[in-house]
N, C-alpha and C positions, 0 to 999 in steps of 0.2 A: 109337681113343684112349679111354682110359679117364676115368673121373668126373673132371671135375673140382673139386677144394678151394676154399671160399669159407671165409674169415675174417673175423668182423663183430667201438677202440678201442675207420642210415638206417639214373571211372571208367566204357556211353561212351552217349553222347544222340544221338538221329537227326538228320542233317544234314551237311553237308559241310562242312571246317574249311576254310580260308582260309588260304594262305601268303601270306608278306610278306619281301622279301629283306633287309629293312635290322631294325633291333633297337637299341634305347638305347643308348646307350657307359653303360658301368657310371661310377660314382661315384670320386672320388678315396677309398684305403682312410683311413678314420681314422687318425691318431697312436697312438691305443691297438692297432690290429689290425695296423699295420705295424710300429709299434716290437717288437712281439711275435715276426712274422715274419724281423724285420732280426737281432735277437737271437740265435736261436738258428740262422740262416741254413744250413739244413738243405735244406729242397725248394728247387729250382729248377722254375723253372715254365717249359717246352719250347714248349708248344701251348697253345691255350686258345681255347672256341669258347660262344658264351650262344645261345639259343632261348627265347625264352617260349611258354609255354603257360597261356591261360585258357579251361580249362573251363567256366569261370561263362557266358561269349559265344559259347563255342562258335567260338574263334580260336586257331588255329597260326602264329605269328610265326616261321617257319625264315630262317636268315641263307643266305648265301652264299660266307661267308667267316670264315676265323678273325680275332679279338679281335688289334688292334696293342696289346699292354702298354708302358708304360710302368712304371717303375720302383712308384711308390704302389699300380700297381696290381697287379703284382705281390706286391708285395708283403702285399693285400689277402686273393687268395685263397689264397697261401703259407700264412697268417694259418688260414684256412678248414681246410687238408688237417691243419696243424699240430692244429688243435683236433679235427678225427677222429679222427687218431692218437689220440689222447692217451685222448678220450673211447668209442671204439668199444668195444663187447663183446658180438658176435655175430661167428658163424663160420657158413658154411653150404657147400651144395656146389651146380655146377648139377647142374639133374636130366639134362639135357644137353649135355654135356661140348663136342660138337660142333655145339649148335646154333646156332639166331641169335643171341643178345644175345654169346656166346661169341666166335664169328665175328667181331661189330661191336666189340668188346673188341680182339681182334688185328688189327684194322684200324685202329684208334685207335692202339694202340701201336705199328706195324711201318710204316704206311705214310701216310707225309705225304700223297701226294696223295691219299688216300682218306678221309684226316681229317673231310674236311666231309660228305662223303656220310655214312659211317659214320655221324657223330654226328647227323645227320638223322634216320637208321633208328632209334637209343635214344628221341631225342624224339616221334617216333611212336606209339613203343611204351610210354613213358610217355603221353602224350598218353589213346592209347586208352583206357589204365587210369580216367584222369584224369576221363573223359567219362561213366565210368561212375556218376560222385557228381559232379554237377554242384554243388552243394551243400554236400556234405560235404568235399571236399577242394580246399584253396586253390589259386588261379592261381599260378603263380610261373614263377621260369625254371631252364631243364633246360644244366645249364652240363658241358661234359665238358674235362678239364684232365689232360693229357701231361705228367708231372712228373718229375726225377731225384733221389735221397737223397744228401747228401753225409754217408756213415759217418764216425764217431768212429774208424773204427778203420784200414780199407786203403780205402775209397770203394767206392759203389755207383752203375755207369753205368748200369745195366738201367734203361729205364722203366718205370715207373708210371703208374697212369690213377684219375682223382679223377670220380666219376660223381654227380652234386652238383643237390637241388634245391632250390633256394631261395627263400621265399615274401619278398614284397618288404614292405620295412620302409617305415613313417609316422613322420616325424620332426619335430619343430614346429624350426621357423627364424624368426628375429628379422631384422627390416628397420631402419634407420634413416635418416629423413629430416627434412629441414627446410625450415619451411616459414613464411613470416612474420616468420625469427627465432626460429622457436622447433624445437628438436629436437622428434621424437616416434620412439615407436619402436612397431611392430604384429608382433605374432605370427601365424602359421599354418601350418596343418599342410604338410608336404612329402611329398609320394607317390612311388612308384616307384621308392624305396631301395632297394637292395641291403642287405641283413641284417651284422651284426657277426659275426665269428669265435663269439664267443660264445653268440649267437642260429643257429646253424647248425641245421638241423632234420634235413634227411635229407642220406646221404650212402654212396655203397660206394666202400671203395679195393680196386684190384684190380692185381696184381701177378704177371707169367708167373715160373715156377720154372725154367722155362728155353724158350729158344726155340720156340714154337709147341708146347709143354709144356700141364704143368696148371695152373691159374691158383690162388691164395692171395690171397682178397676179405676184405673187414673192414668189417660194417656199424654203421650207426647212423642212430637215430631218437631222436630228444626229443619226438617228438609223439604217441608211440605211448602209443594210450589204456587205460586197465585192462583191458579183454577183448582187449587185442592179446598176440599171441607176444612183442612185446617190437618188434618191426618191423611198422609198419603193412602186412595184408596186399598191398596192391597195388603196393605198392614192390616186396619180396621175391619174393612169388609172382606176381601178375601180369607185373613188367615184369621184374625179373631173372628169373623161372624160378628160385630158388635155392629150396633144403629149409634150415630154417635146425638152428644148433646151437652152442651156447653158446663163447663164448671160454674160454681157460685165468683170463683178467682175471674175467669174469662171474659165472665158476665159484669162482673166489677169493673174489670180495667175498659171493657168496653165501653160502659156507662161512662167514664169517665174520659177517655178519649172525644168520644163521638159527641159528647156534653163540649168539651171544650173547642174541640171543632166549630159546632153550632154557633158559639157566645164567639169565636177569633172572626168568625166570617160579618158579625153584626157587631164588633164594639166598638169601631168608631160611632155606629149610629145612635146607640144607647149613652143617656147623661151617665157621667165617672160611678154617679152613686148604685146606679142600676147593678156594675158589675161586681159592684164588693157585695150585692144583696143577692146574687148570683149564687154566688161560692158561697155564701154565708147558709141560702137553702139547700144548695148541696150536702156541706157538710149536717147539715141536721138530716137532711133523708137517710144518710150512708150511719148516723148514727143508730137510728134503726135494724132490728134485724133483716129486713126484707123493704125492699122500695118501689112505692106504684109510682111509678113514672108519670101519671093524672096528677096525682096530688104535689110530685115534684113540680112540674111545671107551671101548677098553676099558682105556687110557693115562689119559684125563681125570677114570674113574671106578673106580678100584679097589677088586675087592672091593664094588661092586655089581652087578649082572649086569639086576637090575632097570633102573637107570635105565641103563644100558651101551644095552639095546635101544630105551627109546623115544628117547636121542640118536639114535642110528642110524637108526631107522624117521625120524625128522624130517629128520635130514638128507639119508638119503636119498630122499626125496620132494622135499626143496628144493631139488637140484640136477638132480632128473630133468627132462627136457623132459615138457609136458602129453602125459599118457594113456603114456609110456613106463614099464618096471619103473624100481624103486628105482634110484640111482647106488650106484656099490661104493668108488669114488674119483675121482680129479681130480687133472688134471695141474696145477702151481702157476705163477702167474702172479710171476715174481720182484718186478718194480716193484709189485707191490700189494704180497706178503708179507714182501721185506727190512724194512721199516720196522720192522715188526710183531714180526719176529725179532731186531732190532738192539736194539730199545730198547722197555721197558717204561712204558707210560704210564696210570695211574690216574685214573678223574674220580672225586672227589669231593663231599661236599656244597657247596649255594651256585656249583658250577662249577669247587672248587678242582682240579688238576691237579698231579700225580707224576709226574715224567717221567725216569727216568736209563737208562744204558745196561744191556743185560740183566746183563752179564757182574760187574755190581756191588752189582746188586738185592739179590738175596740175602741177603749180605753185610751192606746196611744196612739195608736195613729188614725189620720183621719184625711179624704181627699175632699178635694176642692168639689162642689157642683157643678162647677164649667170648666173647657176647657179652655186654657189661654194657647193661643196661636197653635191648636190641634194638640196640644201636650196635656197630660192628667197632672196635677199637682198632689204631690200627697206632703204631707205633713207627718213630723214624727217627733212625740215628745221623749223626753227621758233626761234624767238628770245626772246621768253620766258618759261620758266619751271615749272609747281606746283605740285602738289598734291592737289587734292580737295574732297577725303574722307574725310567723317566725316566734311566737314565745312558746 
C-alpha cells in the first residue's frame, strides 16, 4: 500500500500511568453550539468514545465503553467537527501508510467492536507524547468520534473519523438561595468543562478514499505557537506520525495575505491606477483553478519586470513550507477565493467600505491618475442615494 494522503480546515515522565474504567459524562452542548450543529445538520455522529489524559498527575483515565449520546449532546460535538471543517488548513500524509496510528484509523472506522480498543491504542499514543511536557502541554480529553456527511448534493454514507483533543473549560456558575427571607446569590468557578465548538484547539479529521484505500486527514491547531509548523509538533509528528503540507485553503489565504502585504508596503509609490490593476489581476488568477504565481506577477505588474521579481521571490517564499525551494503556484481553494472574485470590496479612510459586485465596478466607479496632496480620488457614479441604517 502506498503513502497515505492527510489533509489539515490540530510529552513522557517516568512512572506508570494508572487506568480507570469509568470517565465524566460530558456536559449538556450549549444553545449556541447546538443550535449551530442542528442548523446546518450535516454530521451525524455514529460512535463517540472520551478518555482523559493528564499529564500534569501523571494519570490515564481509559473508559471501557463508548459515550450513550443523547440528542444535546450530539449535537455538541457535531458542533466541534462542523467548526474543523470549516476552520482546518493543513494537509499532510502519513509517513506510514501502513502503520499504527493508520491501522487504529481503520479500526475505528470499519469495525464496531474494535472501536474501544482501537481508540485506547490513539489515547496512548497521545498520552505518551503528552508525558513528554508534563508542563508544557495541557491535560485534556482524547475524544475519537465515527461520523457520516449528509451531502448537498446525492449524500455521503462513507464514514468518517473526528480524532479531537480537547482541554477542559472553567466556567463561573451563579447559585441562588434564600435564606432568612432574603435572596442571595454566590458565584464560582466550575471546572471540568468541556470547551465550546468555538474554543476547539486541536483536532485531525480523517477520511478513507475508499475501502481500506489511502486515507485524506485535515488538521488543525489554535494553539500552535510562533516557532510551530502551524501544528503543535507532537500532535502531528509525534502521535499522528504525519509530514505536514499546506491546504489548498491555507495556501489561498496566504497568497492573499502576503499579496497584499507586498502592494501596502509600495502603494503610495505606485500611480492610483496601478493598484485597482492590481486586484483586478488577482482576481482573475484566483478565478482559475490553480495559479502560477509567474504569470500573476507579471499580469499584476506590467511592464515592470523589476517589481514583477521581488513579488515573486515573496510570494514565493510565503507559500513555500520552511527550509523548502520557492512555490511556482497553488491550487485554489474556491470557498476562500469565490468571494474575492464575485465582488470587489474597498476599505477606506475612518473604516468606510466599497463593496459592489465585480462585474459593475468598472463601470461605476473610477479613480483619479494622480494623486491630490497624497490622497486617491475616486469617483462613484449611480443614480440613486439612501441611507439604509437602521431599516
Amino acid at each position: 500500500m502506498g503513502q497515505t494522503r492527510v489533509t489539515v480546515p490540530a510529552e513522557t515522565r517516568q512512572g506508570k500511568a494508572s487506568a480507570d474504567a469509568t470517565a465524566d459524562s460530558p456536559p449538556a452542548a450549549s444553545a449556541e453550539d447546538a443550535g449551530r450543529a442542528a442548523a446546518s445538520g450535516r454530521v451525524r455522529i455514529t460512535r463517540l468514545i472520551l478518555h482523559y489524559l493528564d499529564n500534569a498527575e501523571d494519570r490515564l483515565r481509559l473508559v471501557d465503553e463508548a459515550v450513550v449520546l443523547d440528542e444535546p449532546c450530539a449535537a455538541f460535538f457535531a458542533a466541534h467537527i462542523e467548526a474543523a471543517m470549516m476552520r482546518a488548513d493543513w494537509s499532510a500524509r502519513f509517513s506510514d501508510g501502513a502503520g499504527e496510528v493508520a491501522g487504529l484509523c481503520r479500526l475505528l472506522l470499519a469495525d464496531p467492536a474494535r472501536f474501544v480498543t482501537a481508540s485506547r491504542g490513539l489515547a496512548r499514543r497521545l498520552f505518551a507524547q503528552m508525558r513528554l511536557r508534563p508542563s508544557g502541554i495541557a491535560p485534556g480529553d482524547f475524544v475519537a468520534i465515527v461520523y457520516t456527511l449528509d451531502s448537498p448534493d446525492a449524500g455521503d454514507a462513507r464514514p468518517h473519523l473526528a480524532l479531537l483533543k480537547l482541554d477542559p473549560d472553567v466556567r463561573l456558575v451563579r447559585t441562588f438561595t434564600r435564606a432568612g427571607g432574603r435572596v442571595r446569590v454566590s458565584i464560582h468557578a466550575a471546572g471540568n468543562l468541556l470547551p465550546r465548538a468555538t474554543a476547539l484547539q486541536k483536532c485531525a479529521l480523517v477520511r478513507e478514499e475508499a475501502a481500506g484505500g489511502d486515507f485524506e486527514v485535515t488538521l488543525l491547531d489554535t494553539q500552535a505557537g510562533p516557532r510551530s509548523e502551524g501544528v503543535a509538533a507532537f500532535f502531528y509528528r509525534g502521535f499522528l506520525t504525519v509530514t505536514l503540507a499546506p491546504s489548498a485553503r491555507r495556501l489561498t489565504r496566504l497568497f492573499l495575505s502576503a499579496s497584499e502585504h507586498w502592494l501596502s508596503a509600495r502603494a503610495t509609490t505606485l500611480p492610483p491606477p496601478a493598484l485597482l490593476a492590481f486586484y483586478r489581476a488577482r482576481r482573475a488568477a484566483l478565478r482559475d483553478e490553480a495559479v502560477d504565481l509567474a504569470a500573476f506577477a507579471a499580469a499584476a505588474l506590467p511592464g515592470q519586470p523589476a517589481l514583477q521579481s521581488d513579488l515573486l521571490a515573496t510570494l514565493g517564499a510565503a507559500l513555500a513550507p520552511a527550509g523548502a525551494p520557492p512555490a511556482r503556484g497553488f491550487v485554489v481553494d474556491r470557498a476562500t477565493a469565490d468571494p474575492i472574485v464575485r465582488y470587489v470590496t474597498l476599505e477606506l479612510d475612518s473604516g468606510a467600505r466599497l463593496r459592489m459586485e465585480t462585474e459593475r465596478f468598472d463601470t461605476l466607479v473610477r479613480l483619479d491618475a494622480r494623486r491630490l496632496e497624497g490622497k486617491l480620488r475616486l469617483v462613484i457614479e449611480s443614480l440613486t442615494l439612501r441611507e439604509v441604517g437602521g431599516l
